[in-house]
Each structure stands twice: as C-alpha cells, then as structure tokens.
C-alpha positions in Angstrom: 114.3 180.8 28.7 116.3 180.8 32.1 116.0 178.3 34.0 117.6 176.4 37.4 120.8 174.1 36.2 119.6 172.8 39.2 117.1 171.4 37.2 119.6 169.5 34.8 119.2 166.6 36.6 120.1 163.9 35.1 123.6 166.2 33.4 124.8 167.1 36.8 124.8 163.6 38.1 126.0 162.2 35.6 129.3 164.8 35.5 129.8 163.9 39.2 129.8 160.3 38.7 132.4 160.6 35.5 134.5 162.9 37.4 134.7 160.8 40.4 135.3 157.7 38.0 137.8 159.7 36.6 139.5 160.1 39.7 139.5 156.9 40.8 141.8 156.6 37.5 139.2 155.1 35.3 137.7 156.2 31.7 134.4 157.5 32.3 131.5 157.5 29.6 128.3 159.3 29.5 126.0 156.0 28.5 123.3 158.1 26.4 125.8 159.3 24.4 127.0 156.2 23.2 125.8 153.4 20.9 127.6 150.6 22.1 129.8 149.3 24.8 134.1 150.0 24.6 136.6 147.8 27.0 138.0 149.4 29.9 135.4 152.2 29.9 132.9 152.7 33.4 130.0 154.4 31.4 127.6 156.3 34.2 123.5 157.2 33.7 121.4 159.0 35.9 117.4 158.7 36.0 115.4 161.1 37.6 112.8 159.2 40.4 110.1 160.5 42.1 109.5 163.9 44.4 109.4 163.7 47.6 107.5 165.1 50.6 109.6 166.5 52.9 110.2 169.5 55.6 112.5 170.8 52.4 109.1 171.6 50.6 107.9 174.9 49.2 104.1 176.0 49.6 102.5 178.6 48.1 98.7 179.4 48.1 97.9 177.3 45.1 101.4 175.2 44.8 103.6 172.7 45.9 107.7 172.7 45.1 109.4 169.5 46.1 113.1 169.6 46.5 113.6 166.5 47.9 113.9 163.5 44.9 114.7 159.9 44.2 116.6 158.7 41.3 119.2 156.1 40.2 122.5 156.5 39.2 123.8 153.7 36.8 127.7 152.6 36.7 128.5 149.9 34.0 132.0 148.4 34.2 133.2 147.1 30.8 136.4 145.0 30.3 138.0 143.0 28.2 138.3 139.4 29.6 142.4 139.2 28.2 143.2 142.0 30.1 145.3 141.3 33.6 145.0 143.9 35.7 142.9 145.6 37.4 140.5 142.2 37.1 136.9 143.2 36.7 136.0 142.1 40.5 138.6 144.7 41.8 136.8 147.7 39.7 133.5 146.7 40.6 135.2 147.4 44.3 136.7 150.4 43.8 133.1 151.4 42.3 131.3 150.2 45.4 133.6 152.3 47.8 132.9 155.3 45.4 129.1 155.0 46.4 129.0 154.4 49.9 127.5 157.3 51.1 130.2 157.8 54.0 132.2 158.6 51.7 130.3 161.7 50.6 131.4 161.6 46.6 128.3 163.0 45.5 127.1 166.1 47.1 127.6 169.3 45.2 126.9 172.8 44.6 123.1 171.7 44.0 122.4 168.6 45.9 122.8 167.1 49.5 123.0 162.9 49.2 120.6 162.0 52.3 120.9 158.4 51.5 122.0 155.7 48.9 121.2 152.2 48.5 122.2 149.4 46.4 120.0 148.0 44.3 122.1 145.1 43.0 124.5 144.4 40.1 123.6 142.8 36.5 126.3 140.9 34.9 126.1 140.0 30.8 129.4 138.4 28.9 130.2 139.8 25.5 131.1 136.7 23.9 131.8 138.8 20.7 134.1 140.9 22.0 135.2 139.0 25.1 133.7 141.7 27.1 132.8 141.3 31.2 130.1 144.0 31.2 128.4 144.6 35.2 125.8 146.7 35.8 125.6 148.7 39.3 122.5 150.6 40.4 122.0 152.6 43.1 118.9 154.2 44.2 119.8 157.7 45.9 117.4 160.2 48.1 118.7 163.6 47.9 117.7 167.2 48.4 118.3 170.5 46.3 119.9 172.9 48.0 121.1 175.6 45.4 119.2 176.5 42.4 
C-alpha cells in the first residue's frame, strides 16, 4: 500500500533531529531503537500530538484532513561524569540553541515549524555507570506542507 512518508511522522523527525545533532558534532541515537542508555550519546524521540484546526485544513463533503499537528520531540544528553570536556551543561546548551525556533533547524521537505516551546528538562544520575543523563522536551506546532 502507498502511502504519504509525510505520514512517517515520528521517522522524519526523528532523522532531523539526529542529523542536526550530528552536526553539531555529537553521536546521535534513535531512543526506540535502543535498550539502554551509552555515554556521550544525545538519543532523540519524536511523539506525534494532537491535530489541529487551522486555515491549512482540508474539507470534503463528508471529511476533515488536518495538516496542522502538535507533537514533542525528545533529546536526552548522556555523559559520563569522568569525562572533561564538553561538560554536560555546555551540551545541554548547544542543544537548547539547536531548538530555538529562530534558528529554523527543523523545517523540511514535509513540515513548516510554526512554533516550539520548551517544556522543561529532567535530570536522573546513573550512579552505576556514573552517567549525567538530562531529558529535554519540546512541544512543537507545525504544518504539512508536502506529502
């Protein structure tokens, strides 16, 4: 069956934000595809949120397409406390300026960012494995614009 990759939500998000980790010179990780957390890794996750109502809408006679969405897209900074440099507060930067919206870092081929907000970080210690793991979500509003 064909089908929009549009539609792939959760795939193509999650492919922007590890290539943009990537460039930013850090190893990114796709976090459903992996049981547990490795040092020095930024894994990214993308949930698909809620349709929107917009002007971006398709009616038909007996349907409704939205095209405008919510979701959240998940970056989780892992490091191993021994390490020197860069010190976990200077990635956790570095991933902040990646998702300011100015910046434009997450439009593509399918979507257009209209807005992204920070939802707040989450910070756990690995006391196993001497592991400094943060949790940044950000909730985004975004339209399709290719399928």
């Amino acid at each position: 069956m064909n089908y929009p990759k549009a539609l792939e939500f959760e795939k193509n998000f999650e492919n922007i934000l590890a290539g943009r980790v990537s460039e930013l010179g850090f190893t990114p990780a796709k976090a459903r595809e992996k049981s547990e957390f490795t040092s020095d890794t930024i894994d990214v996750l993308f949930e698909l949120g809620e349709a929107l109502d917009g002007d971006d809408r398709i009616q038909t006679d007996s349907t409704t397409e939205y095209l405008s969405y919510t979701g959240t897209a998940v970056l989780i900074a892992v490091t191993n406390r021994a390490r020197q440099e860069p010190v976990h507060t200077e990635i956790l930067a570095r991933l902040r300026w990646l998702m300011l919206k100015k910046n434009n870092l997450l439009n593509s081929q399918y979507y257009k960012i209209q807005d992204i907000r920070a939802m707040g970080t989450e910070y756990n210690f690995d006391a196993d494995n001497n592991l400094d793991i943060s949790t940044l979500s950000y909730g985004l509003i975004f339209s399709i614009i290719s399928m």
